[in-house]
C-alpha positions in Angstrom: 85.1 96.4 102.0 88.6 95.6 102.1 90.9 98.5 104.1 92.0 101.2 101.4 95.3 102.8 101.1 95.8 106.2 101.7 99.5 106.9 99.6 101.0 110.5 99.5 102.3 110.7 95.7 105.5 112.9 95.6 106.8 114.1 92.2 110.4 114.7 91.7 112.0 117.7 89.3 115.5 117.9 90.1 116.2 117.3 93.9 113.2 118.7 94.8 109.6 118.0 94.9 106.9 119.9 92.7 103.4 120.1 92.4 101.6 121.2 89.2 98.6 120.9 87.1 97.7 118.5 84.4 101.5 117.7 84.6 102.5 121.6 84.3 103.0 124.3 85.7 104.9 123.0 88.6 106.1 124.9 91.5 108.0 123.9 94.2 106.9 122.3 97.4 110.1 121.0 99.1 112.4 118.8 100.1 112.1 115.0 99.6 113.5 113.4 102.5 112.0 116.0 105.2 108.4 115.2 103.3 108.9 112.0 103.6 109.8 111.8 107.1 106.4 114.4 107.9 104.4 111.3 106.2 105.9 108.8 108.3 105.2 110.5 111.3 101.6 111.2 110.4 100.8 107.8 109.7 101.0 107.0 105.7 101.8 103.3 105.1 103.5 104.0 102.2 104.4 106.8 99.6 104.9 107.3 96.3 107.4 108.7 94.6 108.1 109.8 90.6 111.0 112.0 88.9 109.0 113.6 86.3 112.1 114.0 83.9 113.8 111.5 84.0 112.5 109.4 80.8 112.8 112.8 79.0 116.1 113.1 80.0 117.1 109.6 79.5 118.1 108.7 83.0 117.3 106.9 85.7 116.0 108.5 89.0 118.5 109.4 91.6 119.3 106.0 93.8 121.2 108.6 95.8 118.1 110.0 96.9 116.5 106.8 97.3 118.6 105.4 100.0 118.6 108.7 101.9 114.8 108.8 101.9 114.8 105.1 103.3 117.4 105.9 105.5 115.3 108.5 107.4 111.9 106.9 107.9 110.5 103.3 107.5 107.6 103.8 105.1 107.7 101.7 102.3 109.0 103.2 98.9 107.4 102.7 95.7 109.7 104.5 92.9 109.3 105.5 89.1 111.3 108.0 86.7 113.3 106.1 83.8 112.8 102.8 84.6 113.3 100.6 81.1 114.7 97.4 81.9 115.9 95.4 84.8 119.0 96.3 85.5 117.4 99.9 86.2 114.9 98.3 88.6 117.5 96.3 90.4 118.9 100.0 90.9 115.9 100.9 92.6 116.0 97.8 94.7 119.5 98.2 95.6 118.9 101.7 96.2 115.7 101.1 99.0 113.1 101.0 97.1 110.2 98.2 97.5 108.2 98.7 94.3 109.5 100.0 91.3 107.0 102.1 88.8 107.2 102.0 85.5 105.0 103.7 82.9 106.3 105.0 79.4 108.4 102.1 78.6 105.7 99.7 79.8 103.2 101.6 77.4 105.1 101.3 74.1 106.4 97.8 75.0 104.1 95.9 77.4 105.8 92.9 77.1 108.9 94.9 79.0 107.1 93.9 82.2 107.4 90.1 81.8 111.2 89.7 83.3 110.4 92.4 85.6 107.6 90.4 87.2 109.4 86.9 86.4 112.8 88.6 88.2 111.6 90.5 91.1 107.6 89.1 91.8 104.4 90.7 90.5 103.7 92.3 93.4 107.3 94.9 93.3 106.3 95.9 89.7 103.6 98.7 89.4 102.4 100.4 86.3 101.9 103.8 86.3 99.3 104.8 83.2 98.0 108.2 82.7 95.0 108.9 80.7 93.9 111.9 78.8 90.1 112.5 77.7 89.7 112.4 74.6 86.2 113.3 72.4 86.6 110.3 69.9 87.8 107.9 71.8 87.1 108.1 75.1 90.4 108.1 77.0 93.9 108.2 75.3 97.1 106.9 77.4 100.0 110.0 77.4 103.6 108.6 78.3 106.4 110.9 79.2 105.0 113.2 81.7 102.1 113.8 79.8 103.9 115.2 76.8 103.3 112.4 74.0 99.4 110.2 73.0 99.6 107.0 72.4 97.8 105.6 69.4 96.6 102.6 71.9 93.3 101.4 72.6 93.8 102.4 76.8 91.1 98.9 77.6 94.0 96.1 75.5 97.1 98.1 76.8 95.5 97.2 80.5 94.9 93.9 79.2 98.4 93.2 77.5 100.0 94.5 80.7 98.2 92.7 83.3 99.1 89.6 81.0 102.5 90.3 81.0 102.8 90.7 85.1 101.8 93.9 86.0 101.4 93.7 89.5 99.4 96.8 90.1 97.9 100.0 88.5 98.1 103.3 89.4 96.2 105.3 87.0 96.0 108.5 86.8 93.5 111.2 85.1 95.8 113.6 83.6 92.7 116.0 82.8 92.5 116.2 86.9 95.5 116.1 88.3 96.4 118.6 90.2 93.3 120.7 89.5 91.7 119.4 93.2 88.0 118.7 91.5 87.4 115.3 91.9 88.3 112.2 90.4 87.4 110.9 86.9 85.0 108.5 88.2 84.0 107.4 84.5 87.4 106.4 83.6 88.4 104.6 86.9 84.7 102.6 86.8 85.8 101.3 83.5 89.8 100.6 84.2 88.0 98.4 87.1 86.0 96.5 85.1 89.5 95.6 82.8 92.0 94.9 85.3 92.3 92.3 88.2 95.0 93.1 90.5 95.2 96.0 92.6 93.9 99.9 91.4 95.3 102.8 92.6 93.2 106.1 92.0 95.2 108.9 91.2 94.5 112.5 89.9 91.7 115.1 91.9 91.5 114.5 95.0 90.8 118.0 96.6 88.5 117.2 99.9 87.5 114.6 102.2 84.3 114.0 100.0 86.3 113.6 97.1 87.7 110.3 98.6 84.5 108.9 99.9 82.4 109.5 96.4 85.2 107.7 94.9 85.6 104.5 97.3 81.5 104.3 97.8 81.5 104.2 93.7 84.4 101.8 92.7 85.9 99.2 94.7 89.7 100.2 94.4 92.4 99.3 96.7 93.7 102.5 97.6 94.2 106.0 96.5 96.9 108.3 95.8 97.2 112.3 96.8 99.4 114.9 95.7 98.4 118.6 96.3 96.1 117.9 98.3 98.3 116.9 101.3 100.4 120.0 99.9 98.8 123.0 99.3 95.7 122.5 102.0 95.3 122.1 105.5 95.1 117.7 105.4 96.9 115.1 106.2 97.0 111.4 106.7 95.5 111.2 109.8 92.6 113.3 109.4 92.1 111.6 106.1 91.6 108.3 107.6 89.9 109.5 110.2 87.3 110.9 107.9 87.3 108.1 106.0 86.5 106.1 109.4 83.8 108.4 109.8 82.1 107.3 107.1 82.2 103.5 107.3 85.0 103.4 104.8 87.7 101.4 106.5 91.3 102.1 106.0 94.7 100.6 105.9 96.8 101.4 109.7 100.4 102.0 109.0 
């Protein structure tokens, strides 16, 4: 079993960071660049980070706050919120960041990813897709912030975007997130069976046992937590030490 990453997921409304529930209901949970600095110094490897509006507001993510969160600590810097071309993700780049995310544009234009890839490597551009249960078709991809369904077969939008140059997945259950009660461990076992290059959990996680059910029953390259760094009494290091505890190895920063 290959060393899993453990990736704090921060979600950006305005200057601060939020936490909510199925992509609502968000309250507030502080400031970016203090968080950020708390995960660096309790080990992450890396962290996630997402402003929640900015597609629906037509703009691009702050850079501004980009380069002061990279400024402040040395974890690496994945970054998503209005990213449609490349000229925003050479923003990003500029900015600090080492990945750039994308997710609605990628969804209703797959082939969007290709001069991404072919200008800044496969392995700086993630997709972010979030998927939403639904009773006659299994799971149904949502794009901006949860607000919109796709009419897209979720298995050939994988396909189409891992052909294009996707060079990672995070995927996220929108039915759990945020609700701490466990992954949707049907829909990641089937996004593994689809895609290639790295998965990235993402939506549930609420406990330690959480995160061992889920990396004893699909073999994913990492994880990513929001509330549950937030709202309980976990962190990084405890995390991975669990983790340890159980035979499941984990990524060192």
């Amino acid at each position: 079993m290959m060393p899993k990453r453990i990736i704090p997921q921060f979600l950006l409304k305005g200057s601060r960071l939020v936490k909510g529930t199925s992509f609502r209901d968000h309250v507030d949970v502080g400031d970016p660049v203090s968080q950020a600095m708390i995960q660096d110094a309790q080990g992450a490897e890396e962290i996630v980070l997402v402003d929640v509006d900015a597609t629906r507001e037509g703009r691009l993510v702050d850079t501004s706050l980009i380069s002061r969160m990279v400024e402040r600590c040395r974890l690496p810097i994945a970054v998503g919120g209005g990213v449609g071309n490349v000229d925003d993700a050479s923003r990003l780049f500029v900015a600090g960041a080492d990945k750039v995310i994308v997710n609605t544009a990628a969804v209703l234009n797959p082939s969007m990813i290709r001069p991404l890839a072919e200008r800044f490597g496969a392995q700086s551009v993630v997709v972010s897709l979030d998927l939403k249960r639904n009773s006659k078709r299994g799971w149904v991809p949502v794009v901006r912030s949860g607000e919109e369904e796709v009419d897209l077969d979720f298995v050939y939008l994988l396909e189409a975007l891992e052909a294009n140059g996707a060079g990672e997945f995070i995927v996220t259950s929108v039915d759990r997130e945020g609700t701490l009660s466990g992954f949707d461990l049907d829909m990641l076992k089937v996004v593994r069976e689809v895609v290639k290059v790295p998965l990235i959990a993402s939506g549930g996680a609420g406990n330690y046992l959480h995160l061992v059910e889920l990396f004893l029953s699909i073999d994913l390259e990492g994880v990513g937590i929001g509330k549950m760094l937030a709202l309980r009494d976990y962190d990084v290091v405890r995390i991975k030490a669990f983790l340890k505890g159980r035979g499941i190895p984990v990524r060192e920063a």
